[in-house]
PAPALO-834010 format. One record per residue: residue number from 1; residue in one letter; x, y, z of N, C-alpha, C, CB in turn. Coordinates in steps of 0.001 Angstrom, whole numbers. Glycine has a CB too. Layout:
<rs>
+-----+----+---------+---------+---------+---------+---------+---------+---------+---------+---------+---------+---------+---------+
:   i : aa :     nc1 :     nc2 :     nc3 :    cac1 :    cac2 :    cac3 :     cc1 :     cc2 :     cc3 :    cbc1 :    cbc2 :    cbc3 :
+-----+----+---------+---------+---------+---------+---------+---------+---------+---------+---------+---------+---------+---------+
: NUM :  A :       X :       Y :       Z :       X :       Y :       Z :       X :       Y :       Z :       X :       Y :       Z :
...
+-----+----+---------+---------+---------+---------+---------+---------+---------+---------+---------+---------+---------+---------+
</rs>
This chain:
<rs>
+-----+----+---------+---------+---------+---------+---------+---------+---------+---------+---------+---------+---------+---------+
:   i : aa :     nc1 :     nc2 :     nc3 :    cac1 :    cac2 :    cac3 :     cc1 :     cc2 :     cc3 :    cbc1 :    cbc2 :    cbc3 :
+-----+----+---------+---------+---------+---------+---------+---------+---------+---------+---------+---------+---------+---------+
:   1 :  X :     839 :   -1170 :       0 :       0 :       0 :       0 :     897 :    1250 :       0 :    -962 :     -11 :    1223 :
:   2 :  X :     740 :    2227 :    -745 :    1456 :    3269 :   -1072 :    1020 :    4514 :      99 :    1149 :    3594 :   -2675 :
:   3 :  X :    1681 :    5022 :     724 :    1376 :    6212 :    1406 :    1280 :    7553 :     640 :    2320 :    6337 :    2378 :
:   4 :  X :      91 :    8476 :     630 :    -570 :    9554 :     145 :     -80 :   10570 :    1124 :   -2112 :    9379 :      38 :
:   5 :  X :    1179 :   11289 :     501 :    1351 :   12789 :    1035 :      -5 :   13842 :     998 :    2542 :   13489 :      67 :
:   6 :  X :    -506 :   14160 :    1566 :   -1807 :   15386 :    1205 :   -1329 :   16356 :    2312 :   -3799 :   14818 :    1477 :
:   7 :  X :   -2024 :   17623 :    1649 :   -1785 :   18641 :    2618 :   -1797 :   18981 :    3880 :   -2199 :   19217 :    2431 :
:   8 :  X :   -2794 :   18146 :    4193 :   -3101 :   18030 :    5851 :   -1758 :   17412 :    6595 :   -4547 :   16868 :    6190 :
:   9 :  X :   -1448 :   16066 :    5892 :    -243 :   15186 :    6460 :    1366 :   16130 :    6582 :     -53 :   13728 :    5230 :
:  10 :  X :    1460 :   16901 :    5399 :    2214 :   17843 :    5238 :    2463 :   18981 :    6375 :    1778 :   18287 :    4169 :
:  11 :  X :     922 :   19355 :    6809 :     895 :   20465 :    7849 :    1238 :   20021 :    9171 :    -431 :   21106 :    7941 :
:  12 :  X :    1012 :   18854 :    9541 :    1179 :   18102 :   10572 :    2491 :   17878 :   10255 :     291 :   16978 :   10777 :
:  13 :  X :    3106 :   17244 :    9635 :    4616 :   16613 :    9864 :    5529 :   18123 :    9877 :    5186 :   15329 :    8323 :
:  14 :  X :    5327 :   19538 :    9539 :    5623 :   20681 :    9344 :    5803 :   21562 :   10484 :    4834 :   21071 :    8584 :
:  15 :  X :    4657 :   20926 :   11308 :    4129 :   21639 :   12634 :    4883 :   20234 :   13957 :    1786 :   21811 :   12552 :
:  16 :  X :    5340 :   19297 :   13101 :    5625 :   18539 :   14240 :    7346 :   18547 :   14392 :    4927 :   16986 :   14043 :
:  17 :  X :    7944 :   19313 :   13110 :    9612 :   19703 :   12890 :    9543 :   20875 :   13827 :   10233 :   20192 :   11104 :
:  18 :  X :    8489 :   22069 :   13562 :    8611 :   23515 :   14430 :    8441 :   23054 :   15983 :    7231 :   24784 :   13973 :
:  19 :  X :    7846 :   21678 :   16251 :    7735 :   22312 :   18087 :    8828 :   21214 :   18285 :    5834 :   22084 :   19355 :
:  20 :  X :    9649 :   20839 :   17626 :   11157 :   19762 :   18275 :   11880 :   20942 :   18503 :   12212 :   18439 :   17030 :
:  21 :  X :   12188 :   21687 :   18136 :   13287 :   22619 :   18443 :   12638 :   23992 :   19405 :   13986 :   23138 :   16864 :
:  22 :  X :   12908 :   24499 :   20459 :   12544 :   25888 :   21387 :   13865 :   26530 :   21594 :   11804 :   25572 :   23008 :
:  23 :  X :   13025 :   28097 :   21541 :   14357 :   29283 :   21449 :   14632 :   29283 :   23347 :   13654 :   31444 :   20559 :
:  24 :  X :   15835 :   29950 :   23671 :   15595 :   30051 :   24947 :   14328 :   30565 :   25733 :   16479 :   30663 :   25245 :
:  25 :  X :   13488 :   31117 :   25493 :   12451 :   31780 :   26254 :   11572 :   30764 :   26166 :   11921 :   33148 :   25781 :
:  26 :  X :   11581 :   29791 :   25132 :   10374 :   29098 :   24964 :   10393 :   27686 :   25844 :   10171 :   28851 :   23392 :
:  27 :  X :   11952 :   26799 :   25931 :   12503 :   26485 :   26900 :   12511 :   26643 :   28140 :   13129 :   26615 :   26727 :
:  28 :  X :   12852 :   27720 :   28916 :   12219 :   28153 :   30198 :   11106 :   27810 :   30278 :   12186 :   29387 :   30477 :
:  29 :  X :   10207 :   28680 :   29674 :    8772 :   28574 :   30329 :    8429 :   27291 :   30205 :    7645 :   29441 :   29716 :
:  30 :  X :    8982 :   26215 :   29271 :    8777 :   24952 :   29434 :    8947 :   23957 :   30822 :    9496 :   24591 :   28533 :
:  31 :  X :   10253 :   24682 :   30774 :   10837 :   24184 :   32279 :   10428 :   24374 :   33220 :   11830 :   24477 :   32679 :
:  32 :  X :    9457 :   25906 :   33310 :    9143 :   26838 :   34374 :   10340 :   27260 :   35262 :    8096 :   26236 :   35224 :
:  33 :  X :   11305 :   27823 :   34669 :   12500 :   28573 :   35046 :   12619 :   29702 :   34411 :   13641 :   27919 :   34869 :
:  34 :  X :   13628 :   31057 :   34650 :   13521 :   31900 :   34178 :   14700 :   31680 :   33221 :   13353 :   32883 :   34993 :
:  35 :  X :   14711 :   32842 :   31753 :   16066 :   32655 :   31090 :   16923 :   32766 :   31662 :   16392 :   33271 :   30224 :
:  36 :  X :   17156 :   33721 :   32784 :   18224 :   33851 :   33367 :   19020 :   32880 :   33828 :   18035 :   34466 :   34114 :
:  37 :  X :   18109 :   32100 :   34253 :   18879 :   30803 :   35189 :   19114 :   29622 :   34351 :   17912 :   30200 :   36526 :
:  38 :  X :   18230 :   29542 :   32880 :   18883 :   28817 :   31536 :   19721 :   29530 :   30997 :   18016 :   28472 :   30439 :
:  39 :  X :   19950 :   30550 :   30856 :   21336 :   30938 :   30423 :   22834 :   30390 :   31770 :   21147 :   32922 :   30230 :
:  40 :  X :   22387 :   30940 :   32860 :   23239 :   30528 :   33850 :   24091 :   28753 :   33556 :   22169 :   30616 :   35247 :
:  41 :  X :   22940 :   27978 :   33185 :   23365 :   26633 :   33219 :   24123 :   26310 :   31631 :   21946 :   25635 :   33583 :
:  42 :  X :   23763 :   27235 :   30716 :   24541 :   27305 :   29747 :   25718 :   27304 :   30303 :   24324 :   28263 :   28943 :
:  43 :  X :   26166 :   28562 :   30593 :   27199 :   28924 :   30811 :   28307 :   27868 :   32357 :   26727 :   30489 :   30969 :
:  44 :  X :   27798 :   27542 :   32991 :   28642 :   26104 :   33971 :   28373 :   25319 :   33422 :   28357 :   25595 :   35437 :
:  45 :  X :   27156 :   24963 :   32192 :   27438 :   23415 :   32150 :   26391 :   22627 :   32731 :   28708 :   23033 :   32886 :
:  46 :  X :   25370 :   23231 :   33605 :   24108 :   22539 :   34273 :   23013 :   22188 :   33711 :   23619 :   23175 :   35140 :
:  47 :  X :   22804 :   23130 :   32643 :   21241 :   22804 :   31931 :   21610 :   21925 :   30762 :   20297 :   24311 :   31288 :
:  48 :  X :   20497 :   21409 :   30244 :   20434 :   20575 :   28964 :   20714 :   20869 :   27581 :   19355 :   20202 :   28859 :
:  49 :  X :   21132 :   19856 :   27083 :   21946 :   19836 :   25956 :   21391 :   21131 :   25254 :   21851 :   18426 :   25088 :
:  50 :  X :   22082 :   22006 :   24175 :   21522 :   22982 :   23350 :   22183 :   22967 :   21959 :   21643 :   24316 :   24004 :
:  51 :  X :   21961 :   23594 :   21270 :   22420 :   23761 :   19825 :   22786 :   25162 :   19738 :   21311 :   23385 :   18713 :
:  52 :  X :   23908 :   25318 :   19091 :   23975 :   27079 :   19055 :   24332 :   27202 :   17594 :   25315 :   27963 :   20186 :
:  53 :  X :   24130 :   28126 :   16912 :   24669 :   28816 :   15285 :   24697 :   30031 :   15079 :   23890 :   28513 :   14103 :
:  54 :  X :   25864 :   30658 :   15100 :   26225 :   32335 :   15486 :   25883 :   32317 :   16967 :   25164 :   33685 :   14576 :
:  55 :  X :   24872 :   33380 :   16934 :   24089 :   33628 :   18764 :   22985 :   32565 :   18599 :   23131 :   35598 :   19248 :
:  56 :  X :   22151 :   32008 :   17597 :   20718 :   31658 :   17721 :   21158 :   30319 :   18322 :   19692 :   31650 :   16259 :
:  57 :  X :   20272 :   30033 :   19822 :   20411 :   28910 :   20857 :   19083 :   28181 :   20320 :   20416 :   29424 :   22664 :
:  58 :  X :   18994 :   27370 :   20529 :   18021 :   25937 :   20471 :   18539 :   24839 :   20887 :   17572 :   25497 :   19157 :
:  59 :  X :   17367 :   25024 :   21573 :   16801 :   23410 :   22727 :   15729 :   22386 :   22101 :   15781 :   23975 :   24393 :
:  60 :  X :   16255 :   21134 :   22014 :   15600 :   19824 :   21478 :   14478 :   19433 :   22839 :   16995 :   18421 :   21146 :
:  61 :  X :   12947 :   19410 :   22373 :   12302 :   18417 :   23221 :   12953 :   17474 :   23932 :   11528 :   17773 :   22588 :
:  62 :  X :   13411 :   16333 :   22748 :   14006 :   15214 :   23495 :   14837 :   15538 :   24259 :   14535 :   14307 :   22851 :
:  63 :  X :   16094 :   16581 :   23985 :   17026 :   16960 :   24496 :   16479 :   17511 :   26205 :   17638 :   17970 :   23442 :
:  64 :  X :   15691 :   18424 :   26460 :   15029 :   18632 :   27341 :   14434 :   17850 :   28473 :   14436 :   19041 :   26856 :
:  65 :  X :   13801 :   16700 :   27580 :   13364 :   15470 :   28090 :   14336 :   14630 :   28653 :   12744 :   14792 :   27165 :
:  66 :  X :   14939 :   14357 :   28222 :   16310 :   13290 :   28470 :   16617 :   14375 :   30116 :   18104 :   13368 :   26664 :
:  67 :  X :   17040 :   15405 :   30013 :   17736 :   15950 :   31226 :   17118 :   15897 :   32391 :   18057 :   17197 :   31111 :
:  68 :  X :   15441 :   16420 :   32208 :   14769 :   16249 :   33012 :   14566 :   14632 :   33855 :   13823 :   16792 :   32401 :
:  69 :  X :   14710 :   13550 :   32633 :   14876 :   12443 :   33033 :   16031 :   11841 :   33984 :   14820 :   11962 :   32061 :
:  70 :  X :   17085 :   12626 :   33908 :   18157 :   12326 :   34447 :   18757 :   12527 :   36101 :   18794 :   12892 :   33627 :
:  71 :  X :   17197 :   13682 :   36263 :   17031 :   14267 :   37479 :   15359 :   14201 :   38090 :   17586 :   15761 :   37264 :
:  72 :  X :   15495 :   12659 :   37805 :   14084 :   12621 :   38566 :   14865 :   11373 :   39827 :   12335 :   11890 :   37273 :
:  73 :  X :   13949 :   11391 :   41191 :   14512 :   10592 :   42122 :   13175 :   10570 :   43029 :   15966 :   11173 :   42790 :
:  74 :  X :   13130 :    9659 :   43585 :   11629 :    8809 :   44439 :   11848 :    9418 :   45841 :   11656 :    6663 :   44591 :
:  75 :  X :   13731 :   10180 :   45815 :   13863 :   10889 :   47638 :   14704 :   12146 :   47617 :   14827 :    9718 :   48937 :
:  76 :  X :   14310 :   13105 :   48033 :   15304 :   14405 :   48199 :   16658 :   13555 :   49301 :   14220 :   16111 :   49215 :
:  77 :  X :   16838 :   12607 :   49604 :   18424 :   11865 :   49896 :   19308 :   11651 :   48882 :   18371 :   10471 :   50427 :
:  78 :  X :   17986 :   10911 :   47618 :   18647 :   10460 :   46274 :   19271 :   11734 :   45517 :   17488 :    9711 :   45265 :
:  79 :  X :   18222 :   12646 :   45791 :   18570 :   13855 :   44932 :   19916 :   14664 :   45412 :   17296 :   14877 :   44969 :
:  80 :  X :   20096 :   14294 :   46555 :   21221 :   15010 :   47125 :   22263 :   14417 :   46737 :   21262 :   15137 :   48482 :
:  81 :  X :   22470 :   12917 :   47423 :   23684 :   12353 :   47037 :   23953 :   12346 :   45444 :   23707 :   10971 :   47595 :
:  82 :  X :   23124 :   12344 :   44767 :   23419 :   13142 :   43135 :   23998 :   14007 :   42754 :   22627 :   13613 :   42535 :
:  83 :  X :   23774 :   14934 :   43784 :   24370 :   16419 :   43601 :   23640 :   17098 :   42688 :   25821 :   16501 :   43123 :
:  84 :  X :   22672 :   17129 :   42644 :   21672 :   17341 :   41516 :   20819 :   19102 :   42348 :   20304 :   15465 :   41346 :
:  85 :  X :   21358 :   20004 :   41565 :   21008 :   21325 :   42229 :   19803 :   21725 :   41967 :   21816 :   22378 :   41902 :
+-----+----+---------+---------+---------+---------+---------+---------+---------+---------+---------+---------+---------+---------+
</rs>
């Protein structure tokens, strides 16, 4: 069976490339952090993976996802001995 590109499928797979990638502001509020403190982790090394080209920053869903994943824990003990700020 042959798959039918149509416009609709088009708008969707179009609209599903634009929300993989967030600018810093869009990131934060994802996170519910301020830029400030995503820029901060830029800069040590704390926040999640990013993409940069010239100045323009972008943050991957997955990329986002994955970090958040990396700092989930069942005890603020776990979270500590992590070192997880």
């Amino acid at each position: 069976m042959e798959a039918t590109l149509t416009a609709e499928t088009l708008s969707h797979a179009s609209r599903k490339l634009a929300l993989r990638w967030r600018t810093p502001k869009s990131a934060a509020e994802h996170l519910e952090m301020s830029e400030r403190t995503l820029e901060r982790m830029r800069a040590t090394g704390g926040g999640p993976r990013f993409s940069k080209c010239g100045r323009q920053i972008r943050y991957r869903d997955d990329w986002i996802d994955d970090w958040l994943e990396k700092r989930s824990f069942t005890s603020t003990r776990a979270a500590r001995a992590a070192n997880c700020p």
